[in-house]
C-alpha positions, 0 to 999 in steps of 0.5 A: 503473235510477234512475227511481222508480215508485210503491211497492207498498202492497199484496198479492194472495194467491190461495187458492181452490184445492182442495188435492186433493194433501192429501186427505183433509186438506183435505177439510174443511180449506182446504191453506193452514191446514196447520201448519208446525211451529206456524203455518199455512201461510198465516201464514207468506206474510202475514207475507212481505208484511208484512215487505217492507212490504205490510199491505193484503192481499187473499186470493182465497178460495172455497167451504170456506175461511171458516178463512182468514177466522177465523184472521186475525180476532180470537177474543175468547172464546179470548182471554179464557180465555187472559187468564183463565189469565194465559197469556200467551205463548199470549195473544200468538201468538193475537193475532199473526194478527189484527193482521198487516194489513189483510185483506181478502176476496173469492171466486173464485166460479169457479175459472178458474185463477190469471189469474182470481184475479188479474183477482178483485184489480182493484176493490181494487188499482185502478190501481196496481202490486201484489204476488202471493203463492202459498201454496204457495211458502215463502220463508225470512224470511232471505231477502227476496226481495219486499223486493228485487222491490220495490226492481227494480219501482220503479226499473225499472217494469213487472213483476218475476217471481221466478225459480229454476234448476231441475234441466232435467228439473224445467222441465215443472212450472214457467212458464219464462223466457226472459231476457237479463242486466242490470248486476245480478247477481240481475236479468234481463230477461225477453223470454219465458214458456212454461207447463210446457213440454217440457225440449226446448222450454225456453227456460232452466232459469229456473223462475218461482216464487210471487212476482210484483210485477205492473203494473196492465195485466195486468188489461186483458190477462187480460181478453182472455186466453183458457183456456190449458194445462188450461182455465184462465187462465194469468197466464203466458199474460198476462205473456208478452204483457206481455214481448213488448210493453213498450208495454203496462206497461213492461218485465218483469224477473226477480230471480233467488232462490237462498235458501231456499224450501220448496213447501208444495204437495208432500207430500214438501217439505211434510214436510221444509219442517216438519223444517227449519223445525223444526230451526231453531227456538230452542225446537224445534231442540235437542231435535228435531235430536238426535231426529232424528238418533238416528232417521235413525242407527237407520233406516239 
């Protein structure tokens, strides 16, 4: 992998969904503004994107969501009475979200699955590669996997998918790979996809997970992509046809992450992505792991 191809510049953040798993806490509150210990949820992907490089960011929102638009933009009121109280630490986190990146907002309008909040994307990426972030996924800062997605796609073109092992009895709840070594260790190529298959019908226990670094031909397929598994538009449906024929946009490979991610998307992985989180933190983590580890004790 030695040819060079445009570097990324910008990312897609698909939030339009309803949060159903969450009810009734997002009944009238969008699931991607749910605290992580003291961010939302959403703070968090930006802040991915923007470390590997991507401050163009683009979030597919719909009905509901206005909070995703007023947490990343300035709220001069609460500044000045923070200026005003000379608090300045809290001054600073509030100011954190409004200057991440460039954000940029537009509607689902029809929630047609997550093809279509993609193929939502193309007027503002135009014809260029792009990232794809879910909000359910949270990749740990020490392990920057769209960094290294990144560096695949531009030397080897085409689509680069993240990929995990799964547990085989864990397939059905994932898009699952079908792939081929290369010369790189944590680097794939990927000759098939299969949305949520049986654990008989698998063609591995590579699970893709939220990150996707896609070719811009995958606007021209979603298009012609018909409603798959639950009536939806399913970019797996569109990638596997990008794997079948490399002609279309070049080839699609998979970096294989085995760092730490937290599925903020479950209730259970929810709860112990904070405690985790949580316990790791400077000025939460002493404290709170000795709390912790008196409960667990009298618990059990």
């Amino acid at each position: 992998m030695t040819q060079l191809h445009p570097v990324i510049k910008k990312a897609v953040i698909p939030a339009a969904g309803l949060g159903t798993r969450f009810l009734p806490a997002t009944k009238a509150t969008p699931k991607e503004m749910l605290p992580v210990v003291d961010k939302p949820a959403i703070q968090y992907v930006v802040e991915e994107a923007v470390s590997a490089g991507l401050d163009d960011i683009l979030m597919i929102t719909g009905r509901n969501k206005r909070a995703l638009e007023d947490h990343f933009d300035r709220n001069y009121e609460l500044e000045s009475a923070l200026i005003a109280k000379g608090d300045d630490d809290r001054l600073k986190k509030v100011q954190e979200s409004s200057d991440l990146a460039t954000m940029h907002y537009v509607r689902q309008g029809d929630p047609r699955g997550l093809g279509h909040a993609v193929l939502c994307a193309e007027p503002h990426v135009g014809n260029e590669p792009f990232a794809v972030l879910l909000g359910d996924d949270l990749i740990d800062p020490r392990d920057p996997l769209l960094r290294r997605m990144a560096e695949v796609q531009q030397s080897a073109g085409g689509t680069v998918v993240a990929l995990m092992e799964v547990d085989p009895a864990q397939v059905h709840l994932y898009g699952c790979a079908a792939v081929e070594s290369t010369d790189e260790a944590d680097v794939v190529r990927i000759t098939g996809l299969v949305e949520k298959p049986d654990a008989a019908d698998a063609p591995s226990n590579y699970a893709v997970i939220g990150r996707y670094v896609l070719d811009p031909a995958i606007f021209g397929i979603l298009r012609e992509t018909e409603p798959g598994r639950g009536g939806e538009i399913q970019l797996t449906d569109a990638l596997q046809k990008l794997a079948a024929d490399e002609t279309v946009g070049g080839p699609v490979h998979g970096v294989v992450f085995r760092g730490r991610r937290y599925d903020t998307g479950d209730r259970g992985d929810y709860l112990r992505a904070i405690v985790r989180l949580a316990c790791e933190r400077e000025d939460l983590g002493p404290e709170f792991r000795t709390w912790l580890h008196q409960y667990v004790t009298e618990e059990m």
